[in-house]
Chimera marker file (.cmm) of the C-alpha trace (Angstrom):
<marker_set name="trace">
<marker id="1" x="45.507" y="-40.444" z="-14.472" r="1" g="1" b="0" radius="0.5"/>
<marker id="2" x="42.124" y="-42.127" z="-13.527" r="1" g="1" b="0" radius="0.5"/>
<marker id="3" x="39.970" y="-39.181" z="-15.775" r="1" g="1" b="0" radius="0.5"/>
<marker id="4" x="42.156" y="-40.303" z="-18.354" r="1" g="1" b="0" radius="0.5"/>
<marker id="5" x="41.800" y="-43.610" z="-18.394" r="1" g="1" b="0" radius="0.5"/>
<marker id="6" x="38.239" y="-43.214" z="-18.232" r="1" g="1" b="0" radius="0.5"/>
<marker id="7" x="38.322" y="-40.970" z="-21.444" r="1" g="1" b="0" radius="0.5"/>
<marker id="8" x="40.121" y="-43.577" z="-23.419" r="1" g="1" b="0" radius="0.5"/>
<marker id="9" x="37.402" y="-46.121" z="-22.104" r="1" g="1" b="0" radius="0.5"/>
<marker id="10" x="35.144" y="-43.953" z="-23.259" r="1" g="1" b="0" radius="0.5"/>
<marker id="11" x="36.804" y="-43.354" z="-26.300" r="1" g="1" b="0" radius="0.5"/>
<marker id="12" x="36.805" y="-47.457" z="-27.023" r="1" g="1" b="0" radius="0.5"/>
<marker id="13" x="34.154" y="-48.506" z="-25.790" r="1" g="1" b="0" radius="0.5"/>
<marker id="14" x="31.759" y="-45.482" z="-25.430" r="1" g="1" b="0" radius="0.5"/>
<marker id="15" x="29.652" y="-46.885" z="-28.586" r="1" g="1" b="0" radius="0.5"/>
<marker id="16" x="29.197" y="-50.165" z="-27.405" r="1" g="1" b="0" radius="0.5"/>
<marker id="17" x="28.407" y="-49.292" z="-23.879" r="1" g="1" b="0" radius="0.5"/>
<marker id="18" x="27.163" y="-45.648" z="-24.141" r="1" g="1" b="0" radius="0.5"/>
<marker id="19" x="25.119" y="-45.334" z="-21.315" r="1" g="1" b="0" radius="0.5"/>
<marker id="20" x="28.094" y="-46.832" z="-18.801" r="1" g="1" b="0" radius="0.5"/>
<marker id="21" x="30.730" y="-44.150" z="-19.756" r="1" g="1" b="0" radius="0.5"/>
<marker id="22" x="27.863" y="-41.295" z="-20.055" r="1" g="1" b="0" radius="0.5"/>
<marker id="23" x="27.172" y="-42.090" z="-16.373" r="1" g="1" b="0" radius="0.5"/>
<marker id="24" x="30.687" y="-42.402" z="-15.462" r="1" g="1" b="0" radius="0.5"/>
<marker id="25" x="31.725" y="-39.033" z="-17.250" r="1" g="1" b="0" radius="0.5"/>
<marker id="26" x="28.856" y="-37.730" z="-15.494" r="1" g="1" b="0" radius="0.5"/>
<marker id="27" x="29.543" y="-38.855" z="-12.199" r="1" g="1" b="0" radius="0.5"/>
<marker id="28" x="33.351" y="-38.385" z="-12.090" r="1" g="1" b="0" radius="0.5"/>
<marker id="29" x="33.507" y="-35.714" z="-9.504" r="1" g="1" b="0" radius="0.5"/>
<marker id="30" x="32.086" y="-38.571" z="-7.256" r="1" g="1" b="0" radius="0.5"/>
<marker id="31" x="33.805" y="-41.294" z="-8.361" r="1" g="1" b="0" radius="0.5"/>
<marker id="32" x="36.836" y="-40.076" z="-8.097" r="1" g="1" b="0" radius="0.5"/>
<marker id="33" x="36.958" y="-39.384" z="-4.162" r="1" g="1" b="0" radius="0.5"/>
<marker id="34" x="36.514" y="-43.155" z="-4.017" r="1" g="1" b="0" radius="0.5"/>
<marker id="35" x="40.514" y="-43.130" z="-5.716" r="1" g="1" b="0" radius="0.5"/>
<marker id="36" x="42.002" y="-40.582" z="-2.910" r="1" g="1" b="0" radius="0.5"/>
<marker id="37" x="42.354" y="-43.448" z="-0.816" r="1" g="1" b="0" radius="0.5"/>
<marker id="38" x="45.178" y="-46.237" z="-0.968" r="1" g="1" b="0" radius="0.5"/>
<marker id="39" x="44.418" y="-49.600" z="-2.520" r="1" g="1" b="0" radius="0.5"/>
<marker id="40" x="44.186" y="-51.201" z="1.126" r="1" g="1" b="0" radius="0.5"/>
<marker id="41" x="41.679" y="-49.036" z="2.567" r="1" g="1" b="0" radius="0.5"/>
<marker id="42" x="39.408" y="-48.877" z="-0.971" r="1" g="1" b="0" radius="0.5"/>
<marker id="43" x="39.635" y="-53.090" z="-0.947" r="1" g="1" b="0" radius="0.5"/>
<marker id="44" x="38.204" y="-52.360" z="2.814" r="1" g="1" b="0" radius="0.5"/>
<marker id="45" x="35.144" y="-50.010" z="1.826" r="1" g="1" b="0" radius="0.5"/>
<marker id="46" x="34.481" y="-51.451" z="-1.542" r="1" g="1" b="0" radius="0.5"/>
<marker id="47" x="30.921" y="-53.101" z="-0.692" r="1" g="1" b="0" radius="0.5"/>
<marker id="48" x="30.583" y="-55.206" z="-3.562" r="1" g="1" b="0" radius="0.5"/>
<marker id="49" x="33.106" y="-57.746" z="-2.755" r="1" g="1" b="0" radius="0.5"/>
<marker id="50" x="31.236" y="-59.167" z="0.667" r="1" g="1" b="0" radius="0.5"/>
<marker id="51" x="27.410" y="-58.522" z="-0.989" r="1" g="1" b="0" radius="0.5"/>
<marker id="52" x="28.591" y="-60.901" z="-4.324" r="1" g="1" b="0" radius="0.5"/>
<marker id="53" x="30.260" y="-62.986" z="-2.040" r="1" g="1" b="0" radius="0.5"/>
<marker id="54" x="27.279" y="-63.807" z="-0.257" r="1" g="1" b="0" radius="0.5"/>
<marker id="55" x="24.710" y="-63.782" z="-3.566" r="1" g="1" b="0" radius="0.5"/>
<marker id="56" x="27.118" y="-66.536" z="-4.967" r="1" g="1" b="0" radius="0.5"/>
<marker id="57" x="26.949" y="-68.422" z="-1.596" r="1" g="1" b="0" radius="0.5"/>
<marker id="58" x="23.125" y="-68.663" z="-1.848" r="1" g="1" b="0" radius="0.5"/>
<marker id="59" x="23.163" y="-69.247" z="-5.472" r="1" g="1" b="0" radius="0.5"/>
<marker id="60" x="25.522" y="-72.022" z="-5.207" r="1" g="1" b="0" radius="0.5"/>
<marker id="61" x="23.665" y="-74.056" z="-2.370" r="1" g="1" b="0" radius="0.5"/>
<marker id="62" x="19.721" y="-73.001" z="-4.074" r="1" g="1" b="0" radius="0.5"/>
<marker id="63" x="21.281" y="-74.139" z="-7.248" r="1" g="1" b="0" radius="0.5"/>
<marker id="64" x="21.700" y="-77.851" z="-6.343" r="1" g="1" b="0" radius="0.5"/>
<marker id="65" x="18.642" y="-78.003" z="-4.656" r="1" g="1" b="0" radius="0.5"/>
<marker id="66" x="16.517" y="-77.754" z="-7.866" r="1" g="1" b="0" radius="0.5"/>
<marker id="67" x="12.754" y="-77.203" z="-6.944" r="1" g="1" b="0" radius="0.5"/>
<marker id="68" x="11.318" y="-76.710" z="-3.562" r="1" g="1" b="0" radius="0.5"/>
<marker id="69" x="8.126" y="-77.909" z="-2.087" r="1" g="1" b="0" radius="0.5"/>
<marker id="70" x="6.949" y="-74.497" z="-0.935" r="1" g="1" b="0" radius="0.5"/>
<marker id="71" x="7.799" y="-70.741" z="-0.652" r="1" g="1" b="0" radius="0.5"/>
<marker id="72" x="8.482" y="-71.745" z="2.775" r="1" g="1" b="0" radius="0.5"/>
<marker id="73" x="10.581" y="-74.075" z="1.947" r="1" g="1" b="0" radius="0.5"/>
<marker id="74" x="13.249" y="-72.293" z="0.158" r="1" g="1" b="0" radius="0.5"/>
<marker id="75" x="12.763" y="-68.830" z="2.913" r="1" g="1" b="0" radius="0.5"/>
<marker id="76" x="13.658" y="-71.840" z="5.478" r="1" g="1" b="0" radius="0.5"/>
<marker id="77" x="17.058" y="-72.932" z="3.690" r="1" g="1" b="0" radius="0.5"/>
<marker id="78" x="17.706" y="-69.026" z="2.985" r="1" g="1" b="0" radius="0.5"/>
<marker id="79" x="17.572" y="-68.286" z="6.827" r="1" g="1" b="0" radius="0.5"/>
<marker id="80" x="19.819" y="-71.285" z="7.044" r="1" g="1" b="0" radius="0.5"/>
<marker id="81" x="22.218" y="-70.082" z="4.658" r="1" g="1" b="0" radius="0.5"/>
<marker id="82" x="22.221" y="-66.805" z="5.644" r="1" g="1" b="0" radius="0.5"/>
<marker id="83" x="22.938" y="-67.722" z="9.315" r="1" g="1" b="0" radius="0.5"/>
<marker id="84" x="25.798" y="-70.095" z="8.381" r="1" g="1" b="0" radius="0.5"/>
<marker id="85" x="27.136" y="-67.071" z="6.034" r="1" g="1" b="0" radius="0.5"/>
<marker id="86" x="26.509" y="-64.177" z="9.228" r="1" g="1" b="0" radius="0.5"/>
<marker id="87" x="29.238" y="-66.340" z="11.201" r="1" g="1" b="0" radius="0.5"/>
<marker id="88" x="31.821" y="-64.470" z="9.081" r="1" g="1" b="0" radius="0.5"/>
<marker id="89" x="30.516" y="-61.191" z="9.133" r="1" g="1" b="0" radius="0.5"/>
<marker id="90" x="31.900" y="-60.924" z="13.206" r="1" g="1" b="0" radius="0.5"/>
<marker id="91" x="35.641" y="-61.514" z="11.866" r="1" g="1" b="0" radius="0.5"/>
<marker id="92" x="37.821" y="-58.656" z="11.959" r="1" g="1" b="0" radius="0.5"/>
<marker id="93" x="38.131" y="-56.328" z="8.810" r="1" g="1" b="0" radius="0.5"/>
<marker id="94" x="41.496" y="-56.729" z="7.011" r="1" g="1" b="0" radius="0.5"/>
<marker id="95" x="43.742" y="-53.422" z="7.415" r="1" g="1" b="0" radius="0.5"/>
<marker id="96" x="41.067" y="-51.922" z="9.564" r="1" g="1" b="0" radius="0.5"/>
<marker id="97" x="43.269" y="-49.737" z="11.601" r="1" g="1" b="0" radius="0.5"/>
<marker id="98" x="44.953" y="-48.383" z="8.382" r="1" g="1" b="0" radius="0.5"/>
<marker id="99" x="41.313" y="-47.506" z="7.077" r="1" g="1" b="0" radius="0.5"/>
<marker id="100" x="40.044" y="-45.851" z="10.406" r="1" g="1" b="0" radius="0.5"/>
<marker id="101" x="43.043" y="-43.520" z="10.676" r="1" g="1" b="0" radius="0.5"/>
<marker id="102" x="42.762" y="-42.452" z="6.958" r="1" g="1" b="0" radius="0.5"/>
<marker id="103" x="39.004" y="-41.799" z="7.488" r="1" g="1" b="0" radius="0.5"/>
<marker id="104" x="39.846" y="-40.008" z="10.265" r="1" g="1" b="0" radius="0.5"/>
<marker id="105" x="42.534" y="-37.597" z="8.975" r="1" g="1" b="0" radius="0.5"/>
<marker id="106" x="39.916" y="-37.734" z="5.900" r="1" g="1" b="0" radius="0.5"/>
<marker id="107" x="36.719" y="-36.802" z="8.156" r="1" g="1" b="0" radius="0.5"/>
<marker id="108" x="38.079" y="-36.296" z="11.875" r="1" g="1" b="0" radius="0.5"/>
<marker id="109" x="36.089" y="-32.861" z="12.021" r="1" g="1" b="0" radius="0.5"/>
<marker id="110" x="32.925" y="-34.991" z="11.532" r="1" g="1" b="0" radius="0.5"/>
<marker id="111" x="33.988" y="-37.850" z="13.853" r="1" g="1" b="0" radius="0.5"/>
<marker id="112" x="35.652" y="-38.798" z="16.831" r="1" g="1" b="0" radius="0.5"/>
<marker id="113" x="38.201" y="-41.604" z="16.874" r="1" g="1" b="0" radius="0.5"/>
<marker id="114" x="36.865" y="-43.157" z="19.793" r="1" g="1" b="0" radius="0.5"/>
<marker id="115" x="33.290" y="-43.712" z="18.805" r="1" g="1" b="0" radius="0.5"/>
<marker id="116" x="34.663" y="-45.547" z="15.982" r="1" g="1" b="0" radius="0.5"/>
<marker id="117" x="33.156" y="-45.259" z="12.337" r="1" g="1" b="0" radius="0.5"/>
<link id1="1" id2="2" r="1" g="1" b="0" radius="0.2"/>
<link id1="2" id2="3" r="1" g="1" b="0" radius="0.2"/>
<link id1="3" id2="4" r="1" g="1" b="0" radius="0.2"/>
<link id1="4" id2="5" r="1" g="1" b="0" radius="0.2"/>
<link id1="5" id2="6" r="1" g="1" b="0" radius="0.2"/>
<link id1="6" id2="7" r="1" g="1" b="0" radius="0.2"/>
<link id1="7" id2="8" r="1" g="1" b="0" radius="0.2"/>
<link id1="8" id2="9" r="1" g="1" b="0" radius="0.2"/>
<link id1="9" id2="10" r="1" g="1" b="0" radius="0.2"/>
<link id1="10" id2="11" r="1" g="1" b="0" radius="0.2"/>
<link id1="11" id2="12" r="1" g="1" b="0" radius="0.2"/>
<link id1="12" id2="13" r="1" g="1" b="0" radius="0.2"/>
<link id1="13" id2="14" r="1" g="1" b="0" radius="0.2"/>
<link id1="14" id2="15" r="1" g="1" b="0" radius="0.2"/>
<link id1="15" id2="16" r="1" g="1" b="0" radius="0.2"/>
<link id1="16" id2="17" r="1" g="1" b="0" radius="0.2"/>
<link id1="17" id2="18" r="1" g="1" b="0" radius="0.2"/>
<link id1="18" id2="19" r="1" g="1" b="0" radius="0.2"/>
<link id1="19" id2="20" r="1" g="1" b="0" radius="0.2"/>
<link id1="20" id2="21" r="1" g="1" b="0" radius="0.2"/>
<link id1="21" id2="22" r="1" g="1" b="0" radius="0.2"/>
<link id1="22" id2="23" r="1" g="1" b="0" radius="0.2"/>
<link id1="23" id2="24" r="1" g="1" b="0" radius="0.2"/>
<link id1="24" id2="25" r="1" g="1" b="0" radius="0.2"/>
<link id1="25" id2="26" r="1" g="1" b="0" radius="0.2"/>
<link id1="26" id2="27" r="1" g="1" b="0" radius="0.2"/>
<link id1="27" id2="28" r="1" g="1" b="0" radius="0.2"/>
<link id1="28" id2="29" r="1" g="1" b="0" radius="0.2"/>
<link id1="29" id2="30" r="1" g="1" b="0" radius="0.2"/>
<link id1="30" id2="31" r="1" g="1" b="0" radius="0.2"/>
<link id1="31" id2="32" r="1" g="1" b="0" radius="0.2"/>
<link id1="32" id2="33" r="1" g="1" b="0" radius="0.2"/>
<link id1="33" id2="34" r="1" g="1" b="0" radius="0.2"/>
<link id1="34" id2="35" r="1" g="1" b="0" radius="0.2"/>
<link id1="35" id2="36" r="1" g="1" b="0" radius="0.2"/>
<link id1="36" id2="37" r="1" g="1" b="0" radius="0.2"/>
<link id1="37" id2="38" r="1" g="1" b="0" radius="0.2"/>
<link id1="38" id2="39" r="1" g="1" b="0" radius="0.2"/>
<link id1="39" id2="40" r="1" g="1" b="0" radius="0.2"/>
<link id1="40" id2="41" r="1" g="1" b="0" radius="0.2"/>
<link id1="41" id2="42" r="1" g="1" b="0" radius="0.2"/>
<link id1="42" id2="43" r="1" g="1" b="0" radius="0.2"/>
<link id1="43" id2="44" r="1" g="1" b="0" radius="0.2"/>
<link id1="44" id2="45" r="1" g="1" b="0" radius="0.2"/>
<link id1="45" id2="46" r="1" g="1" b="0" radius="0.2"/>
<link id1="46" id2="47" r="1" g="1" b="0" radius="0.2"/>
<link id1="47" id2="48" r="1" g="1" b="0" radius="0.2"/>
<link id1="48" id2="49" r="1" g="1" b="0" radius="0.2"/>
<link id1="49" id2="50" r="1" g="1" b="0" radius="0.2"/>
<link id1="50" id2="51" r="1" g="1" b="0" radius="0.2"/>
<link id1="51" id2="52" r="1" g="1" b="0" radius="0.2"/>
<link id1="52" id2="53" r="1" g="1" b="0" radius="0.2"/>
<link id1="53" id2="54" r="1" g="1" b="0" radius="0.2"/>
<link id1="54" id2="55" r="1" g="1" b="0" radius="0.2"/>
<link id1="55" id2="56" r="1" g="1" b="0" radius="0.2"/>
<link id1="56" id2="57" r="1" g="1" b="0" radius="0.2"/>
<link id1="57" id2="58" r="1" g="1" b="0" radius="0.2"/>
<link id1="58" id2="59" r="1" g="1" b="0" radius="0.2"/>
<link id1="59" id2="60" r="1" g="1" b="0" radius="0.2"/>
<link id1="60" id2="61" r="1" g="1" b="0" radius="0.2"/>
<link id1="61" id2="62" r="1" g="1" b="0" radius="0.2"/>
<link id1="62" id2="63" r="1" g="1" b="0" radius="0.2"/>
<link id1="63" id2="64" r="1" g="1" b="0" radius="0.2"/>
<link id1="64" id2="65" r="1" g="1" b="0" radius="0.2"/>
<link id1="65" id2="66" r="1" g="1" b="0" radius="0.2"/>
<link id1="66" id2="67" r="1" g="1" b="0" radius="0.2"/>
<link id1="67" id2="68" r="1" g="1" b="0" radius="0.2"/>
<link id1="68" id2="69" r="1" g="1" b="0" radius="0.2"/>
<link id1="69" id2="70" r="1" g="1" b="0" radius="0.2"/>
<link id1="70" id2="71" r="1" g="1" b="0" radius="0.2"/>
<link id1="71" id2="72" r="1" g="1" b="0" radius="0.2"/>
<link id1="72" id2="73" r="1" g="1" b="0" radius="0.2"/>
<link id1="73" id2="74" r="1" g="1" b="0" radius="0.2"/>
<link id1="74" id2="75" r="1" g="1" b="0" radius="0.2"/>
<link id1="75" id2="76" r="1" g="1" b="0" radius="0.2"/>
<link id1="76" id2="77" r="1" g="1" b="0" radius="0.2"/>
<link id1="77" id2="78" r="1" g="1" b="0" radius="0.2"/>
<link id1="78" id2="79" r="1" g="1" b="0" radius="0.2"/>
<link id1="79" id2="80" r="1" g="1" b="0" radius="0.2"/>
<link id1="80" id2="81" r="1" g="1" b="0" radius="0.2"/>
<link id1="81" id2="82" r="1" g="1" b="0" radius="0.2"/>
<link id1="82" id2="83" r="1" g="1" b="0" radius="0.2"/>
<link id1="83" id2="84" r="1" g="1" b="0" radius="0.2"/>
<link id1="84" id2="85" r="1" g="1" b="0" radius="0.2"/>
<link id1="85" id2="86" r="1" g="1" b="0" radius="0.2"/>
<link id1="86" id2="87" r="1" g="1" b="0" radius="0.2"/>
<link id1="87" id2="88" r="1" g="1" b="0" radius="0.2"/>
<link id1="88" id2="89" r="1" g="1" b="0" radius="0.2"/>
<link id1="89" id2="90" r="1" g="1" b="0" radius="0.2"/>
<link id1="90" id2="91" r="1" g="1" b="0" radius="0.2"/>
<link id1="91" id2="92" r="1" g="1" b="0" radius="0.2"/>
<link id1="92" id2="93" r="1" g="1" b="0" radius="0.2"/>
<link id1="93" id2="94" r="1" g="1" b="0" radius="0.2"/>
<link id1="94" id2="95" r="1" g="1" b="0" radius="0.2"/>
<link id1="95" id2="96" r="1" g="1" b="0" radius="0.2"/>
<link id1="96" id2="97" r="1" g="1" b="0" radius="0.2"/>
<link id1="97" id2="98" r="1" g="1" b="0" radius="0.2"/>
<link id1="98" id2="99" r="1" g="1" b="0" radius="0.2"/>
<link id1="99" id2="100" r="1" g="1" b="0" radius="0.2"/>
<link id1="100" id2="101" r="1" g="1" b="0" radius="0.2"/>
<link id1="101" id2="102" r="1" g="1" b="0" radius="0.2"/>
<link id1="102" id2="103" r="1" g="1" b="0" radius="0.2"/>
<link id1="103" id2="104" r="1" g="1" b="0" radius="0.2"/>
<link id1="104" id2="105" r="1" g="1" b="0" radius="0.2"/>
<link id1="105" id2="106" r="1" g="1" b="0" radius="0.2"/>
<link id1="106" id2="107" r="1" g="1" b="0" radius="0.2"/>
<link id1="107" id2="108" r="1" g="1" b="0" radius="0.2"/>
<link id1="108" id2="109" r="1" g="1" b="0" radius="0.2"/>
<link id1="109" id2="110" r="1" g="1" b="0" radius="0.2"/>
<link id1="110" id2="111" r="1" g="1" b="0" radius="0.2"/>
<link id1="111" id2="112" r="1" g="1" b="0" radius="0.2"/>
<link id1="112" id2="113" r="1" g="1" b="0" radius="0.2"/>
<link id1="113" id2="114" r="1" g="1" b="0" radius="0.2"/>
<link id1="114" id2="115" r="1" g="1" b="0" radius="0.2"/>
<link id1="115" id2="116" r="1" g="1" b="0" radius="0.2"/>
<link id1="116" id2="117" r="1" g="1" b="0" radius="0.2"/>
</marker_set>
């Protein structure tokens, strides 16, 4: 279902955005491993969710501030920020224990369960 979808995107939208579906059609034996997981455990290894998340952090607070006095200045606030933002990063990860046994049924040749991933 997902290689067709992504034919009638390209199908669509292929003219407008030709380099996007070239790469995707391209690419689709690797994207598609990404959809042999569940929706939980892809919302857990999806990366770009956390990385925005913290980009939009920064850009929010370095917005308001306008200009700063020095370079220093403004590498000062982003240690700040980024130490204020690190507090989260030590919470547990939603529906880990759903997304470590997949990976391991996935990968357990490569891996043992009790060294963790």
């Amino acid at each position: 279902m997902g290689y067709e979808n992504l034919l009638a995107f390209e199908e669509k939208w292929g003219k407008k955005y030709p380099i996007a579906a070239k790469s995707w059609l391209d690419k689709w034996i690797n994207l598609s491993t990404f959809f042999e997981y569940d929706e939980q455990v892809r919302k857990t290894i999806y990366t770009t969710n956390p990385i925005e998340r913290m980009h939009r952090q920064i850009r929010k607070i370095t917005k308001s501030k306008g200009t700063f006095s020095s370079e220093q200045a403004l590498m000062k606030l982003m240690f700040l920020i980024i130490k204020d933002i690190s507090k989260k990063w030590t919470m547990p990860v939603h529906n880990w224990g759903l997304t470590i046994s997949q990976l391991y049924i996935k990968f357990g040749d490569r891996r043992k369960l009790d060294r963790g991933f």
